[in-house]
C-alpha positions in Angstrom: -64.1 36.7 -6.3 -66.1 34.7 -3.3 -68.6 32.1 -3.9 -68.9 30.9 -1.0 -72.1 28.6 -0.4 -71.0 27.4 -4.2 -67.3 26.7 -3.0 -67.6 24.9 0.3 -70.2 22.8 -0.7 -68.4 22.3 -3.7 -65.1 21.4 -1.6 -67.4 19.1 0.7 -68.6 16.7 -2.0 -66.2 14.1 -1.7 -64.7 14.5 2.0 -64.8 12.9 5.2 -65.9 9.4 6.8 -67.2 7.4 9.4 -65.5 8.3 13.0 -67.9 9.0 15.4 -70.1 6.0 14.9 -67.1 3.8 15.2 -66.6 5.1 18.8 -70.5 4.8 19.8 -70.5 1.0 18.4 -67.5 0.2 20.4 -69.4 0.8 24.2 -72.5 -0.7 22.3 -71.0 -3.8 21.8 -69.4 -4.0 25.0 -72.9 -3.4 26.2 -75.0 -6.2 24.4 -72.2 -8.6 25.9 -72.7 -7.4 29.6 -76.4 -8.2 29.6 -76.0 -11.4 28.6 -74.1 -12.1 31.5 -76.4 -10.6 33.7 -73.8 -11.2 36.8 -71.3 -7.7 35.4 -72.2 -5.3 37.3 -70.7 -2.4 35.5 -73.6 -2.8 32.1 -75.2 0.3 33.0 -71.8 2.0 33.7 -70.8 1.4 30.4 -73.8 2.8 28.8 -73.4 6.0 30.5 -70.5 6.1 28.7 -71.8 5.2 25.5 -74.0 8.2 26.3 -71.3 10.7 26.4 -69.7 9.5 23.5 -72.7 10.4 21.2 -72.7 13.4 22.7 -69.4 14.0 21.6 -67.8 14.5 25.3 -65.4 11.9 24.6 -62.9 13.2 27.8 -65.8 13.0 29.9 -66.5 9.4 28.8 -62.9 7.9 29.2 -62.9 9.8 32.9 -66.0 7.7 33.6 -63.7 4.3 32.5 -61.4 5.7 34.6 -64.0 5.8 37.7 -65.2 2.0 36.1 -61.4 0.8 36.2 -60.9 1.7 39.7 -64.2 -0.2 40.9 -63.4 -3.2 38.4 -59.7 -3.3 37.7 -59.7 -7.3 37.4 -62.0 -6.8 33.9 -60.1 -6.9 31.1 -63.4 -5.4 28.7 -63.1 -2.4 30.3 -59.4 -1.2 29.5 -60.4 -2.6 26.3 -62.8 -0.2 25.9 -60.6 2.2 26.6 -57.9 1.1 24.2 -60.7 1.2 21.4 -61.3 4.8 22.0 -58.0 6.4 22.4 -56.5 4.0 19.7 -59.8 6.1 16.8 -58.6 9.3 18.9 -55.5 8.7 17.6 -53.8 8.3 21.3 -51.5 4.7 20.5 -49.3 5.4 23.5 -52.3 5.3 25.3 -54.4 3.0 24.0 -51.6 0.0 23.8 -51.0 1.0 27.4 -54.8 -0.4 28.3 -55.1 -3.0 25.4 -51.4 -4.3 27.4 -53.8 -4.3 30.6 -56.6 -6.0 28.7 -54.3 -8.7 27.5 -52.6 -9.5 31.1 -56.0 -9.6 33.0 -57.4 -12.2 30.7 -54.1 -13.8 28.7 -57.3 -13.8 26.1 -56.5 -14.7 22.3 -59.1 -11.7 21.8 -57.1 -9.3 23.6 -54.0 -10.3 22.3 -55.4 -9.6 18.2 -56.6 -6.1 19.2 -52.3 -5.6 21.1 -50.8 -7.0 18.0 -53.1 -4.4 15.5 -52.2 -1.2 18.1 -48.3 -2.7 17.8 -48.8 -2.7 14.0 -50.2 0.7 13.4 -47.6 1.8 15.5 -45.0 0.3 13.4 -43.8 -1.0 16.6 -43.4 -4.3 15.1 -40.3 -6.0 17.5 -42.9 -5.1 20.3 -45.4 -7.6 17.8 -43.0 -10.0 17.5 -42.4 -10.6 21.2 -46.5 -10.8 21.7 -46.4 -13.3 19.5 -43.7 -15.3 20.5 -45.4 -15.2 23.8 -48.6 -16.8 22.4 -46.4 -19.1 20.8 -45.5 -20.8 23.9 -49.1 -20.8 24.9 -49.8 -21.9 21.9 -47.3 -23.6 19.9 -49.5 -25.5 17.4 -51.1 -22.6 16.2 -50.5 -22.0 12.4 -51.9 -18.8 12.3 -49.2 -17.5 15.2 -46.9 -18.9 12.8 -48.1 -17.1 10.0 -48.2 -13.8 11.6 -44.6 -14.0 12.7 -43.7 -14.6 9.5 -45.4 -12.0 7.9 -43.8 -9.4 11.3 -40.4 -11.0 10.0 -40.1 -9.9 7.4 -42.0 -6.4 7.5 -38.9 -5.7 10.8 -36.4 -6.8 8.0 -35.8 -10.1 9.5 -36.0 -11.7 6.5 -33.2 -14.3 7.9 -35.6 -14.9 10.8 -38.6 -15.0 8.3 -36.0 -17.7 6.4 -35.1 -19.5 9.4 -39.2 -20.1 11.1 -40.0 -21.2 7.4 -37.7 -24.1 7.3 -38.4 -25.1 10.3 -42.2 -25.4 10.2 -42.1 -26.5 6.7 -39.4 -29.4 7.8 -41.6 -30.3 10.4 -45.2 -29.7 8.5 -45.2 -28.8 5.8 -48.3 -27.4 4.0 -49.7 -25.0 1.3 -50.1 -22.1 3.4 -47.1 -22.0 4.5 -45.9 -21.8 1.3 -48.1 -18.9 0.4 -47.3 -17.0 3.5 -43.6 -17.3 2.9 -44.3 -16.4 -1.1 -45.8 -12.9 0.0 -42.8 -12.0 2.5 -41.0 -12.2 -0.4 -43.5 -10.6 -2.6 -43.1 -7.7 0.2 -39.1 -7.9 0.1 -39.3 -7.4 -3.8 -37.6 -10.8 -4.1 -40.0 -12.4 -7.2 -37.5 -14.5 -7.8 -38.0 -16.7 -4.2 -41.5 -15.9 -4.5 -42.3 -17.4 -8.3 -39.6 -20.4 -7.0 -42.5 -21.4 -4.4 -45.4 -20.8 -6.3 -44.6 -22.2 -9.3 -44.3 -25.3 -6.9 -47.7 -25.3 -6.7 -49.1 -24.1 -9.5 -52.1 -26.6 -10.9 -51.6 -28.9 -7.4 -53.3 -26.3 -4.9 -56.6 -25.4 -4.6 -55.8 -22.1 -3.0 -56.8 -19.4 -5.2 -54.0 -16.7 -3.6 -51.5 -19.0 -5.3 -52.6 -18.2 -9.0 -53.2 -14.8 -8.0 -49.9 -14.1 -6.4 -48.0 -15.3 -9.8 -50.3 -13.7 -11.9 -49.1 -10.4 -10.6 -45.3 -11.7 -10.3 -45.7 -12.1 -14.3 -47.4 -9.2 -14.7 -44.3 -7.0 -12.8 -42.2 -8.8 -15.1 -44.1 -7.5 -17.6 -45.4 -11.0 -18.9 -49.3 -10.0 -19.0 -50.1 -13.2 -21.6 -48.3 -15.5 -18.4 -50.0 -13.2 -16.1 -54.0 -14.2 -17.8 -52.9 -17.7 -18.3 -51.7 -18.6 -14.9 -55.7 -16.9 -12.8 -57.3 -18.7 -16.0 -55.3 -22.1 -14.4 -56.6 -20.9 -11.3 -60.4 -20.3 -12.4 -59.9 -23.4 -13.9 -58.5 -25.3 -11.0 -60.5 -23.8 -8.2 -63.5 -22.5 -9.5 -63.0 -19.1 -7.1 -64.6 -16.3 -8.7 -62.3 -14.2 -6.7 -59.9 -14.7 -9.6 -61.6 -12.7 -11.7 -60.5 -9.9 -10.0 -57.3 -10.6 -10.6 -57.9 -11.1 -14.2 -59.8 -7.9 -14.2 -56.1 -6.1 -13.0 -54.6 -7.9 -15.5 -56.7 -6.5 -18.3 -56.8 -2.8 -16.2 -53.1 -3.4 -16.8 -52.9 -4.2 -20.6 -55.4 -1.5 -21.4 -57.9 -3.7 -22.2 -61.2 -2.1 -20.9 -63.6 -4.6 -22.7 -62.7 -7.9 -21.1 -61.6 -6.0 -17.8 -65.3 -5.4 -17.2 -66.6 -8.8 -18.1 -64.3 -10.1 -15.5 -65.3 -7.3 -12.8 -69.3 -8.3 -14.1 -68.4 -12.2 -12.8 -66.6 -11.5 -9.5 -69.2 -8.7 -8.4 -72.6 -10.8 -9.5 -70.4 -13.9 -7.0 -72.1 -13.6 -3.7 -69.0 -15.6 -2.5 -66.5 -13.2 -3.1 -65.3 -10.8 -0.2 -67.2 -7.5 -0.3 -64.5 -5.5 0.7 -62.0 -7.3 -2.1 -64.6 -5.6 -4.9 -65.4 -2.3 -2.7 -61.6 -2.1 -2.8 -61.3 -2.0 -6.3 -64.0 -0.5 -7.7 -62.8 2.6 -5.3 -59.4 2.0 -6.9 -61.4 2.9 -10.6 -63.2 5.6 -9.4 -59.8 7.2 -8.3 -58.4 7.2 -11.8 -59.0 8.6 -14.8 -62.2 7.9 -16.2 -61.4 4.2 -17.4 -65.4 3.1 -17.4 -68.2 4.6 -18.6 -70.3 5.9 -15.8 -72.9 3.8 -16.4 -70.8 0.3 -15.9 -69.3 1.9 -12.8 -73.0 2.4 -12.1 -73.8 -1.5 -12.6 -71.4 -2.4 -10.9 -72.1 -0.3 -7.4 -75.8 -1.9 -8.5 -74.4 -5.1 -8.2 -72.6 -4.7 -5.0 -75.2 -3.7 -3.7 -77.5 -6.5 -4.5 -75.3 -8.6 -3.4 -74.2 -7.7 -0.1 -77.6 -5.8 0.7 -76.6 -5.3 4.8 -73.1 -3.6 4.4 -73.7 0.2 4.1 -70.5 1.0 2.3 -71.9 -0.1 -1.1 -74.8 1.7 -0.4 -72.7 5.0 -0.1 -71.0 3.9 -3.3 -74.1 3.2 -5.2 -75.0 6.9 -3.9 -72.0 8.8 -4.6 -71.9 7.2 -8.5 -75.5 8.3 -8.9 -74.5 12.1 -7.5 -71.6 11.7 -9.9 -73.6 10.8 -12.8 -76.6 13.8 -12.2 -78.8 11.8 -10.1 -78.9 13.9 -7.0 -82.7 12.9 -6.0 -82.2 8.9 -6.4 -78.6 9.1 -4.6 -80.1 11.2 -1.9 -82.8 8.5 -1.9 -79.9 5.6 -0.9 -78.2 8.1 1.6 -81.1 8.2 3.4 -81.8 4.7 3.3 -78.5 4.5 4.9 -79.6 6.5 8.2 -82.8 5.1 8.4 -80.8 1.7 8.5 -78.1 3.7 11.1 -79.1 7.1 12.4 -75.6 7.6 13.5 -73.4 7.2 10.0 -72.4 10.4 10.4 -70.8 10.4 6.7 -74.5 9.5 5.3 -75.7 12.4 7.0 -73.6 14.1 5.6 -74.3 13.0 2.2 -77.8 13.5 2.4 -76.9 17.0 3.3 -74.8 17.9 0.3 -77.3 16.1 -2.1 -79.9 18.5 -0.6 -77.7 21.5 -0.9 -77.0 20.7 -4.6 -80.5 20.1 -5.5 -81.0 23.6 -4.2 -83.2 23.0 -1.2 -81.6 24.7 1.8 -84.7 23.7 3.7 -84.2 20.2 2.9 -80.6 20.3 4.4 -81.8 22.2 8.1 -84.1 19.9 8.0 -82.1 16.3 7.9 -79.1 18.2 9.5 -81.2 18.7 12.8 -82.5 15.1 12.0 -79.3 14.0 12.1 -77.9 15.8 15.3 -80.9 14.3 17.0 -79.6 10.8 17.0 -75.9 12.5 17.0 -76.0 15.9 19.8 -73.5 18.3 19.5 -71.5 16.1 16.6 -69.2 18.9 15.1 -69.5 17.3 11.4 -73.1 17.3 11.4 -73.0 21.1 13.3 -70.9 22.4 10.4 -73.1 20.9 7.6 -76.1 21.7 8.8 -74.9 25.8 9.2 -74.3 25.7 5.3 -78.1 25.1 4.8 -78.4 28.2 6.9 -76.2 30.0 5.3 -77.9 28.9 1.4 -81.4 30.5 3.0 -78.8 33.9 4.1 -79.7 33.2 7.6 -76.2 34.0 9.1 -76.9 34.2 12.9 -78.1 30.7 12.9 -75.5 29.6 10.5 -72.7 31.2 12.7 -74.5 29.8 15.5 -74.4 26.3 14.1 -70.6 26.9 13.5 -69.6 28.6 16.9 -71.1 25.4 18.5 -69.6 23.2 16.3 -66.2 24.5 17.7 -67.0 24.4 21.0 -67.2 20.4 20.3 -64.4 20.1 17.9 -61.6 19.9 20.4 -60.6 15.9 19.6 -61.8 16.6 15.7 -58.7 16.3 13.0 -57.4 19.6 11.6 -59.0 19.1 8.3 -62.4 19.8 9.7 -61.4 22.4 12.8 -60.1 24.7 9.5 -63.2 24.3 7.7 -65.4 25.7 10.4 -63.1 28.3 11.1 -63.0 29.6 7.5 -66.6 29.1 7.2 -67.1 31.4 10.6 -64.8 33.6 8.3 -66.9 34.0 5.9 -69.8 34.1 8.0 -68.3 36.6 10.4 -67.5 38.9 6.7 -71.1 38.8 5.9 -72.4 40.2 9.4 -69.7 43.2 8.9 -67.7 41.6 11.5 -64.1 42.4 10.0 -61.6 41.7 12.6 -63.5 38.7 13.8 -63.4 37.3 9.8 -59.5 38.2 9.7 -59.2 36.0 12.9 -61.3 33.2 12.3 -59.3 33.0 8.2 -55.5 33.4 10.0 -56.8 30.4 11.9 -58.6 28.4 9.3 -55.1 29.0 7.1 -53.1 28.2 10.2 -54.6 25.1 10.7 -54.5 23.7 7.0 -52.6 26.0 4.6 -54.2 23.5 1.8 -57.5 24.8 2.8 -58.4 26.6 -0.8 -61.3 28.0 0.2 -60.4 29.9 3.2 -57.6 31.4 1.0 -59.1 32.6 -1.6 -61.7 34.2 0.1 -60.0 35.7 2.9 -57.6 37.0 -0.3 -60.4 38.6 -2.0 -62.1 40.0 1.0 -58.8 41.6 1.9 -58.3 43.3 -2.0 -62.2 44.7 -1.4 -61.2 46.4 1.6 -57.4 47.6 0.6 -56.0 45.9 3.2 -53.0 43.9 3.9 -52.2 43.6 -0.1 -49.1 41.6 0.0 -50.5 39.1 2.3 -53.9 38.9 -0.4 -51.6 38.1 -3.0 -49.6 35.3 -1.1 -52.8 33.7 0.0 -54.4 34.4 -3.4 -51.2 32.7 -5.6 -51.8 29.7 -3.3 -55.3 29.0 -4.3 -53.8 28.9 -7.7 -51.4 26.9 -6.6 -53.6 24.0 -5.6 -56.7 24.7 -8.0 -54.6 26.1 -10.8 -57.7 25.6 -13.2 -60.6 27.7 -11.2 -61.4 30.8 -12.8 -62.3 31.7 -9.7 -59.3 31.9 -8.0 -57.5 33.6 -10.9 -60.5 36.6 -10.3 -59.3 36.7 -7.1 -55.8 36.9 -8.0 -56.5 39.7 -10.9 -58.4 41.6 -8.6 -55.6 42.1 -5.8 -53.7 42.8 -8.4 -56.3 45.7 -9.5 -55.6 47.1 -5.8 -52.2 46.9 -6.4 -52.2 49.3 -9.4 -51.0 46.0 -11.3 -53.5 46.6 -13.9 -51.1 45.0 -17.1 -50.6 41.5 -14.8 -54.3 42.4 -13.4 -55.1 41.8 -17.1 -53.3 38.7 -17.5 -54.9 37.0 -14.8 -58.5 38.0 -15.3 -58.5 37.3 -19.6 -57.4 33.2 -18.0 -59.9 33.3 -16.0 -62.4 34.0 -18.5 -61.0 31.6 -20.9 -62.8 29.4 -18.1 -65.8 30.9 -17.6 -67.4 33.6 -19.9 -70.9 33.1 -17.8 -69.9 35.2 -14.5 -70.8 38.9 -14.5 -68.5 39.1 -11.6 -65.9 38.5 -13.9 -66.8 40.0 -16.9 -67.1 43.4 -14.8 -63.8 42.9 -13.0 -62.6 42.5 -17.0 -64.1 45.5 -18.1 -63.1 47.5 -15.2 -59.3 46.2 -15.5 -59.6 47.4 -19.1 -61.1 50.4 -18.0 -57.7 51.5 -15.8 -55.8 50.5 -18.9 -57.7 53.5 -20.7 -59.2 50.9 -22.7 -62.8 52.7 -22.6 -64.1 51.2 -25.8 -63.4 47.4 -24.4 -64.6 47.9 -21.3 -67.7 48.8 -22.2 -68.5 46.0 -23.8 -67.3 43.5 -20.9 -69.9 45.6 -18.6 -72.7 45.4 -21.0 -72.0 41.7 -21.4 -72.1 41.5 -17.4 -74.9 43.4 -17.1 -77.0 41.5 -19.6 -76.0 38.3 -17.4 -77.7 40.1 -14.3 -81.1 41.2 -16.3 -81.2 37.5 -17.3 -80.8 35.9 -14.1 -82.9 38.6 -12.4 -79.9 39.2 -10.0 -80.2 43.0 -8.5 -75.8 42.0 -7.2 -74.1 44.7 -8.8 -77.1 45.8 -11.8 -77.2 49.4 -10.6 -72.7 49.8 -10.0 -72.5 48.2 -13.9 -75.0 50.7 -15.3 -73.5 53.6 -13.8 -70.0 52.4 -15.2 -71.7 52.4 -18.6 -73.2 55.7 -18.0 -70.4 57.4 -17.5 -68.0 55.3 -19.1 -65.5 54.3 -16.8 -64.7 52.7 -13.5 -66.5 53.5 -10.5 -66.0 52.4 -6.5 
């Protein structure tokens, strides 16, 4: 069975986030430095590039750093430009290659923090260790340096190294940080032992909050939750940092204790003081679990957030998403769009604002803000392939595979995940124009590119059962989609109904009685059910499974199959 504008906006609710409008902010930046030094004369050079990159012609905008470099190759912003934009391309070999060249030209503390992150996510860490020991000698009463080279240690199973730096700094100068830093390397190493030996050192003499926090979650591993409270309550106590109560909150979330978990969460997220990003962090953490508050805390809490920290868009997304969660699709498209109207180029607001539209029903809405959106974003292959589904929920499948064939065109740097996506939506797309070979094409790639795209599966599965071809590969593809959505009714149609062109009709009957169990609304199903029956020369029960279908169709004024399930009834059995 195929529901395919249902499905894929369905799939789309929850996917994808910023990457484009990390790229265009990076030559932005670079270019509200350059005019105020009005003596670099490569500022307009750089916004050409800035140009190309919200086009989307990201090759053409690293060849015109390139032509920059060899004009300018004594300015270090440049190759760090270019490091910025291979390193979100995903190109590290690259991109430490120019952030190395950004680094030399300027021996710049700057440079060297954007090296040592490309090293890290790298996991080139022995490379991290000898930048740092090189800044070291540049600048050797640097704590921070210190710090770092603890942590790199330590995370390059140097621990004796780790060991060794430790004793000597804290021989020299000692100090509370140090302490902590040395704590969490063994926190990392699984040694709580070392780590509660320092801490515990310090426990009611420091006034750094971390400490309280870090033995609060060494007693909770030991599985000491009433330690665990009383040591952050010390902390509140001692340091009056409402970033405790998040700890205490984990605590709770830990003992099961839902109650005293969210009057904890209430204090830390109504604190202006505490880090956005430490509360964004955990309330994501809640929304990935089983439902462990009501939807309506999670809601005052996003509120919160929000209210809080008014300027970072993140919690406005969240507030958003919570609302769409909880049936508010109007008032959460309301924040998305007060999102773009604060950054035209979020491309994941756009996107939001998109799917809110489609799920309110108004396809007109979503052409609408999708062209919006590519307006301030040309050519962007995310907000091509959204906007083609509000084409495809008005039936309008030329522009829809229009949408779709140019968002390909542009999705040559784009992950995968997405390249699939428009390919099984041209799949679908190319099915509905009759355009068979094309739609087998388009799925074998979709499938090829992510074989965990569920969508692509199932329909190419079903489309190939319609038309009696390939059988064995329909039921591969179809048993996937179980597979991975083993709960949509759906998918178990699709399965029963390759089956049916199999001459499988006893399994056939199986899989289509489970997937009514699900859903006993669908007259697709409930005819597939009655024909299934009907091949079983169950005449008597099939009749009723159609006139149930066809009683769904006169209710929802649907003309789909009304006149194929009358003539079943008519003549009482199955018809092609």
């Amino acid at each position: 069975m195929n529901f395919y504008y249902f499905m894929m906006n369905k799939q789309l609710i929850y996917s994808f986030r910023k990457y484009l409008m990390l790229l265009v902010c990076i030559c932005t930046t670079l270019i509200v430095q350059a005019q105020t030094e009005s003596e670099v004369a490569y500022r307009e050079e750089l916004k050409a590039v800035e140009a190309k990159l919200r086009e989307g012609r990201f090759q053409e905008g690293l060849q015109l750093l390139d032509d920059i470099t060899a004009k300018y190759p004594e300015v270090a912003d440049i190759y760090y430009a270019k490091s910025l934009i291979l390193g979100q391309r995903g190109n590290y070999d690259e991109a430490v290659q120019n952030a190395a060249l950004a680094y030399d030209k300027s021996k710049h503390m700057f440079y060297a923090n954007h090296l040592l992150e490309l090293y890290k996510s790298k996991k080139d860490l022995a490379k991290g260790i000898e930048l740092l020991q090189d800044l070291k000698v540049k600048y050797p009463e640097h704590e921070g340096l210190n710090r770092e080279l603890l942590i790199l240690y330590a995370e390059n199973k140097q621990l004796d190294q780790a060991q060794k730096l430790y004793g000597k700094l804290t021989s020299a100068n000692p100090s509370d940080t140090l302490h902590l830093v040395m704590s969490e390397v063994y926190i990392n190493s699984k040694d709580f032992t070392s780590a509660k030996k320092i801490l515990t050192k310090l426990d009611g003499k420091t006034m750094i909050p971390d400490v309280y926090g870090y033995l609060g979650y060494i007693h909770a591993n030991e599985n000491k939750p009433k330690e665990a409270l009383a040591v952050i309550e010390r902390g509140i106590k001692r340091t009056n940092d409402k970033s405790l109560y998040l700890d205490l909150a984990d605590t709770y979330k830990n003992m099961g204790k839902t109650e005293p978990m969210y009057t904890a969460l209430k204090i830390a997220f109504d604190a202006s003081e505490v880090v956005f990003w430490d509360k964004y962090k955990f309330i994501m953490g809640l929304m990935n679990e089983e439902q462990i508050l009501s939807d309506d805390k999670m809601q005052l809490l996003a509120n919160s957030l929000v209210a809080r920290h008014p300027d970072i868009l993140e919690g406005q997304i969240l507030k958003g998403e919570l609302l769409w969660k909880g049936g508010n699709a109007a008032e959460a498209r309301s924040v998305f769009l007060n999102v773009v109207s604060s950054n035209p180029r979020y491309i994941n607001a756009w996107r939001l604002v998109i799917n809110t539209d489609l799920g309110l029903g108004q396809a007109d809405e979503a052409i609408k803000h999708g062209l919006e959106g590519l307006k301030y974003n040309p050519n962007n292959p995310q907000l091509l392939y959204f906007t083609s589904l509000g084409f495809a929920g008005k039936q309008d499948y030329e522009s829809s595979k229009g949408m779709l064939e140019t968002a390909l065109n542009y999705s040559e740097n784009e992950n995968n995940y997405l390249r699939s996506l428009i390919y099984g939506s041209l799949g679908d797309l190319y099915h509905e124009l009759k355009m068979e070979n094309m739609s087998d094409a388009a799925y074998d790639e979709a499938i090829a590119l992510d074989s965990l795209n569920v969508s692509a599966l199932n329909n190419y599965a079903y489309y190939l059962a319609v038309r009696k071809k390939d059988l064995e590969k329909a039921a591969d593809f179809s048993k996937r989609s179980i597979e991975i959505e083993p709960n949509s009714a759906t998918y178990m149609d699709t399965y029963a109904w390759v089956l049916f062109q199999q001459g499988e009709y006893q399994e056939a009957l199986k899989w289509i009685e489970e997937a009514v169990k699900l859903n006993k609304t669908s007259a697709v199903l409930l005819e597939h059910y009655g024909d299934i029956l009907s091949k079983l020369n169950r005449e008597k029960d099939a009749l009723v499974q159609w006139q149930k279908a066809l009683d769904i169709e006169i209710k929802s004024e649907s003309k789909g199959s009304f006149a194929k399930i009358q003539q079943k009834i008519k003549e009482k059995k199955y018809v092609e």
